[in-house]
C-alpha positions as CSV (number, residue, x, y, z in Angstrom):
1,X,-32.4,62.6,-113.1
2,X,-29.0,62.8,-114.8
3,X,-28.6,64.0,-117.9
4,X,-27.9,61.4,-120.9
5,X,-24.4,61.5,-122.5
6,X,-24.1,62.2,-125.8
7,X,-23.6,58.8,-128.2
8,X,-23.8,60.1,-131.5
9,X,-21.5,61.5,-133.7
10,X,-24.1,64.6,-133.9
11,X,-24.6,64.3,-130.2
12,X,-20.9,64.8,-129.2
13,X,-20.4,67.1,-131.6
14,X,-22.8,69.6,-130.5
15,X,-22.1,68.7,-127.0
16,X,-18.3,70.1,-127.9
17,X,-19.8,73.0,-129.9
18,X,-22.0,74.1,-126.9
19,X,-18.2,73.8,-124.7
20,X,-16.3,75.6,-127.1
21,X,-13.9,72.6,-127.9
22,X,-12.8,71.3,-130.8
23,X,-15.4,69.3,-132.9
24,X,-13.6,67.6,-135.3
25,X,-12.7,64.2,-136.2
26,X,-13.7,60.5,-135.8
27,X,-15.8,59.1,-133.0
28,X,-13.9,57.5,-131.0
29,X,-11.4,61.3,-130.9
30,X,-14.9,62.7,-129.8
31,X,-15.7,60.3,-127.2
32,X,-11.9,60.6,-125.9
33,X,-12.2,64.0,-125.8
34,X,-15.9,64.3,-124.4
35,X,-14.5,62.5,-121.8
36,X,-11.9,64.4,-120.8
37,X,-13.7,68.0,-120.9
38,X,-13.3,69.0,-117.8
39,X,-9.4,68.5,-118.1
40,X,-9.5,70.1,-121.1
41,X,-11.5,73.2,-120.4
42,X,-9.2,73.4,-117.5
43,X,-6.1,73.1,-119.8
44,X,-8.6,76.2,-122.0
45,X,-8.5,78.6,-119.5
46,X,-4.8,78.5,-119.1
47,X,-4.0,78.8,-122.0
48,X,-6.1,81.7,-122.0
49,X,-4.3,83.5,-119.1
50,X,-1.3,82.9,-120.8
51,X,-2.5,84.5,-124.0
52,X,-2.8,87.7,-121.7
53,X,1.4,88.2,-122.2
54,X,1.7,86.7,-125.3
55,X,3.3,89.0,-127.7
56,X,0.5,87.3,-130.5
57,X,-2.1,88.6,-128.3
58,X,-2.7,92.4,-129.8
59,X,-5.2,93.0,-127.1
60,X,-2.6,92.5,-124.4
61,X,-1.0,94.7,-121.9
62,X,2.6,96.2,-123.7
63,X,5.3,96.5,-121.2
64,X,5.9,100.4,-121.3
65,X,7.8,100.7,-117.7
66,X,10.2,99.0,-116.2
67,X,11.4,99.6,-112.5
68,X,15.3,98.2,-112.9
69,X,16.7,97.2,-109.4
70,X,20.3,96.3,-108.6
71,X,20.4,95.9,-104.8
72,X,23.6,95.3,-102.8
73,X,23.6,92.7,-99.9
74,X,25.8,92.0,-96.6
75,X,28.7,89.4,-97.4
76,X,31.6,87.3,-96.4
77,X,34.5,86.3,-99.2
78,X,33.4,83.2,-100.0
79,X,30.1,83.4,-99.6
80,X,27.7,81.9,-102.0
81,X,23.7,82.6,-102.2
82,X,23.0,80.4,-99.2
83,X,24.6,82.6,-97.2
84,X,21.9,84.9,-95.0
85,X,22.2,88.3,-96.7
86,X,20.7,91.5,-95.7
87,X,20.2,94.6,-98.1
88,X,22.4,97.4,-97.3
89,X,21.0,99.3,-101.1
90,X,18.1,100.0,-102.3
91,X,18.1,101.8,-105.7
92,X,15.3,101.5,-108.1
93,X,14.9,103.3,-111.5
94,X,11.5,104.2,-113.2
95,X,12.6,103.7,-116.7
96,X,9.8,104.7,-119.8
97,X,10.5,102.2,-122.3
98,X,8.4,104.5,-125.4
99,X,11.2,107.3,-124.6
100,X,14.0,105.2,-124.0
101,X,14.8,107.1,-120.9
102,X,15.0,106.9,-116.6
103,X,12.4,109.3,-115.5
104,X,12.7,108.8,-112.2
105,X,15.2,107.1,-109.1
106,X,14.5,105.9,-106.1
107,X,17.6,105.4,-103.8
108,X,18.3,104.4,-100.3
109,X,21.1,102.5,-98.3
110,X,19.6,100.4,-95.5
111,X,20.9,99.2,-92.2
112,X,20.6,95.3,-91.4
113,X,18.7,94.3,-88.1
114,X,20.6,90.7,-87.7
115,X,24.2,92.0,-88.7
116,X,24.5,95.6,-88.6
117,X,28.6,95.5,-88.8
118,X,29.4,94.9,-92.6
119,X,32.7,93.0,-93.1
120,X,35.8,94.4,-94.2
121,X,35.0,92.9,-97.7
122,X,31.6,93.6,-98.4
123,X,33.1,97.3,-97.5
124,X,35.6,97.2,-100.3
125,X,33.2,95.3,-102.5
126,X,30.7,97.6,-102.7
127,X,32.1,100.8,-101.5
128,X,29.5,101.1,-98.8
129,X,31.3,102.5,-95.3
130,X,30.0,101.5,-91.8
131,X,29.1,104.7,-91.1
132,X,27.0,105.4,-94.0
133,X,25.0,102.0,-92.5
134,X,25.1,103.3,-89.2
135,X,22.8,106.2,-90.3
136,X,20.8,104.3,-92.6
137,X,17.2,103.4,-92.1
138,X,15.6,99.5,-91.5
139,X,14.5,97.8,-94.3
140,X,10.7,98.4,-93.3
141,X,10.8,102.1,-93.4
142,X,13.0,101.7,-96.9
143,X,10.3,99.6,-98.2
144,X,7.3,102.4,-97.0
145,X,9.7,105.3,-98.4
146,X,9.5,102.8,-101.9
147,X,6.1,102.4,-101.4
148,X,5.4,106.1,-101.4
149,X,7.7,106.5,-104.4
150,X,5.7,104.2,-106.6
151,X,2.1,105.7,-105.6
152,X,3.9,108.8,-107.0
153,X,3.4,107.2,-110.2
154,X,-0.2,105.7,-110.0
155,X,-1.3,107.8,-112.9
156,X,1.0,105.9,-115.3
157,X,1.3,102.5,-113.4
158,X,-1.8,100.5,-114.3
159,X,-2.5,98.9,-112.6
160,X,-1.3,101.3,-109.7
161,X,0.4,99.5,-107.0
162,X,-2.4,99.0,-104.2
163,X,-4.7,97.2,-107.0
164,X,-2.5,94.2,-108.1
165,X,-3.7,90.8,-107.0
166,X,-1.6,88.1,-107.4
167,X,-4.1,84.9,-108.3
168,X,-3.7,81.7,-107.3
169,X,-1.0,79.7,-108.7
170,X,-1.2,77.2,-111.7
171,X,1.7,74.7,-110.9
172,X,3.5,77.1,-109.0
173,X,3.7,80.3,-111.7
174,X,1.9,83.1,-110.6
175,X,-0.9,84.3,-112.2
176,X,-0.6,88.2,-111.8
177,X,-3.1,90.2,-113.6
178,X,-1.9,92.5,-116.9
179,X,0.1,95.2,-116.2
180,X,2.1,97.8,-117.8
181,X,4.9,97.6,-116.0
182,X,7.5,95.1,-114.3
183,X,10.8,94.5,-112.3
184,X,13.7,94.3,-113.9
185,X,16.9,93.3,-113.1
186,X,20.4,91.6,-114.1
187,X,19.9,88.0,-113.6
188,X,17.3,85.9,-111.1
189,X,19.2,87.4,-108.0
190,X,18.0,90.6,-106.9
191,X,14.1,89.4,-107.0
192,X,14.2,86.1,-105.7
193,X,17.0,85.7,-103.3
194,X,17.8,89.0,-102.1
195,X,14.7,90.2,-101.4
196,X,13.0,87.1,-100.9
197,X,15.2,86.4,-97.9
198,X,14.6,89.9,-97.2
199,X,11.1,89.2,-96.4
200,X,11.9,85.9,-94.9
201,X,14.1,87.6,-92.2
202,X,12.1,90.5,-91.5
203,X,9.2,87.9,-91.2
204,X,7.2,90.3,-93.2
205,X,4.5,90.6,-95.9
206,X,5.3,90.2,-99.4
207,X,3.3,93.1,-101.3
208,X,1.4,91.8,-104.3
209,X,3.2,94.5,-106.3
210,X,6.5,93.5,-105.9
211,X,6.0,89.9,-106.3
212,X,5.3,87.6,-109.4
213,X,6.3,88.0,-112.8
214,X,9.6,90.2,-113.7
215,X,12.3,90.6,-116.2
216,X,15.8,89.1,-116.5
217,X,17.5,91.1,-118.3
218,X,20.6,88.9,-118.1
219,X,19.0,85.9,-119.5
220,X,16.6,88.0,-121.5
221,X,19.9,89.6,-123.1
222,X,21.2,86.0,-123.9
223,X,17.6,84.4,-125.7
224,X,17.9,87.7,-128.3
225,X,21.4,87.9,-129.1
226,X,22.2,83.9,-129.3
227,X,24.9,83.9,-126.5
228,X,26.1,82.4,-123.3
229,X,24.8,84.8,-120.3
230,X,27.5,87.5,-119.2
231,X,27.8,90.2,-116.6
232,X,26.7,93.8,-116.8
233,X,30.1,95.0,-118.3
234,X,30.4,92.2,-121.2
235,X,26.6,93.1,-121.8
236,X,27.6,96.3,-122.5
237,X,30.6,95.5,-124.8
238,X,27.8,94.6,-127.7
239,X,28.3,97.9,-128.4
240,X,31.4,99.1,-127.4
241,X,30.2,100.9,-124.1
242,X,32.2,100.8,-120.9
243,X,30.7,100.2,-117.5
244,X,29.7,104.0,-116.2
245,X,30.5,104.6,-112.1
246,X,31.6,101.6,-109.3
247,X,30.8,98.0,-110.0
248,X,28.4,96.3,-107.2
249,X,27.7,99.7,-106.6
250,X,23.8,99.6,-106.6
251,X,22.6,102.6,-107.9
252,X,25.4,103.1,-110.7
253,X,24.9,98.6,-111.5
254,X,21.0,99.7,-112.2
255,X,22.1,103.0,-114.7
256,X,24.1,100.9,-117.1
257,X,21.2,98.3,-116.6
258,X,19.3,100.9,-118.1
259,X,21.7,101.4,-120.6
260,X,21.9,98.0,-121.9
261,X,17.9,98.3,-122.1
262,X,18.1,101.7,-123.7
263,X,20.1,99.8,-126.3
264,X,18.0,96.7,-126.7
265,X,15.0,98.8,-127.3
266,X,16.6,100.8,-129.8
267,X,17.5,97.4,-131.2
268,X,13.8,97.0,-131.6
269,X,13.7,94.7,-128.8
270,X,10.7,93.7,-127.3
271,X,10.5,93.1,-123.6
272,X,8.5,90.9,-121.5
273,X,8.7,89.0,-118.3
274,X,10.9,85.6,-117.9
275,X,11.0,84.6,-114.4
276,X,8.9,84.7,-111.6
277,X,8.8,84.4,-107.7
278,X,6.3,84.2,-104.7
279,X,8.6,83.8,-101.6
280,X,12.3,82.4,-101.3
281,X,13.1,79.2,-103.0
282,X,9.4,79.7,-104.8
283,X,10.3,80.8,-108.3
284,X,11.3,80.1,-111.9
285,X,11.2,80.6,-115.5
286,X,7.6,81.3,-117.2
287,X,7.6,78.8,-120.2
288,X,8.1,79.1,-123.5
289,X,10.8,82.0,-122.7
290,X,13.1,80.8,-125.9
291,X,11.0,81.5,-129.1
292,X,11.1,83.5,-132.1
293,X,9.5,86.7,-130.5
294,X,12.0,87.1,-128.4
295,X,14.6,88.1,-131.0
296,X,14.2,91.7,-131.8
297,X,12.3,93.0,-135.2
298,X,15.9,93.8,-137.0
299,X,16.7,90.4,-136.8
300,X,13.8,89.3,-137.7
């Protein structure tokens, strides 16, 4: 026998209580909203999850590292991000954002499997030499050298590496549980094209670890400061700092990355993920990236 719906004001009210939703107001907002519990609860438990990276939430994870990658792809003049790129550099830094400093580098060039040959401009682009290439290794063996680099770091990682879960996704934005630590990198590119064709080309695996929410620091740069997005070198110009090393150099692009962090987090800048990606054309912005605790505690 199924169980009589509530009628009463009393009735729905306590049938609210007993779901943990709101209880006020007239009867017919308590019918409407009796009605839709299931929606609601649904609409509940997100809200929850997000509450999990919500810089309100003082029982959330902090973002204390962040592994800043810059990598450099294969490339014709002309091309644009359609084109089928390959990695040919692999740096990533371990930066401790409570010390404000890199504590450790990961670096390796890497030699593509569809177009070994680099062009004559991706050569003078990047500063990367065919013979350099030639001895590098595949993007697989790059990616279990990284792999081994980041279980290094399991004891300050948490969650380490091998225990992140990606969830299921809520309208496409990955659900990744709390962690003290993300990617980082200048602008959407590096995570989700790059890599993501990466993975697509190598018809391979996408870890857990390396997918799902990460920081644009480009874009993350802009929402604190008020101003258009710029590149690494204008980024650095806030504060009268010139680009250190090669540009599109990999490994020297992800130092004055760091750099531009060290100086937003002296700022009092607090960082947290904006983007997100699964797989290649799967990704976007996590909303509500453009709000008040964005902007750093001096200007506040």
């Amino acid at each position: 026998m199924s169980k009589k719906s509530p009628s009463t004001v009393e009735e729905l009210r306590l049938a609210l209580e007993e779901l943990n939703l709101n209880s006020t107001g007239s009867k017919d907002k308590l019918r409407r909203r009796y009605k839709f519990r299931e929606q609601r609860l649904q609409e509940k438990k997100k809200q929850e999850q997000w509450n999990l990276y919500s810089l309100d939430n003082k029982d959330r994870t902090p973002l204390r590292y962040l592994l800043i990658v810059d990598v450099e792809a294969t490339c014709e003049e002309g091309c644009g991000f359609t084109f089928d790129n390959e990695i040919i550099e692999f740096p990533c830094l371990l930066y401790d954002l409570e010390t404000n400093e890199i504590i450790d580098e990961f670096h390796s060039y890497v030699q593509p499997n569809s177009n070994p040959t680099l062009s004559d401009y991706c050569k003078s682009l990047t500063g990367i030499q065919q013979s350099v290439i030639d001895k590098a290794p595949s993007f697989l063996q790059v990616l279990e050298n990284l792999t081994d680099f980041l279980r290094q770091h399991r004891a300050i990682l948490q969650p380490p590496i091998d225990e992140i879960k990606i969830l299921k996704p809520s309208r496409a934005i990955p659900r990744s549980q709390p962690k003290n630590w993300a990617w980082a990198c200048d602008g959407p590119w590096d995570m989700a094209s790059f890599l993501a064709k990466q993975f697509k080309y190598s018809d391979t695996h996408i870890p857990d670890w390396m997918k799902g929410h990460f920081v644009d620091v480009r874009a993350y740069f802009s929402d604190v400061y008020r101003v258009p997005r710029r590149n690494i070198e204008r980024m650095l110009q806030r504060w009268n700092l010139r680009f250190e090393g090669n540009q599109h150099c990999g490994i020297d692009d992800s130092r004055n990355v760091a750099r531009i962090i060290k100086r937003m987090n002296m700022e009092g800048v607090i960082f947290e993920c904006n983007r997100w990606w699964l797989k290649y054309e799967n990704n976007g912005w996590i909303p509500g990236r453009k709000y008040p605790p964005f902007l750093s505690r001096r200007q506040k």
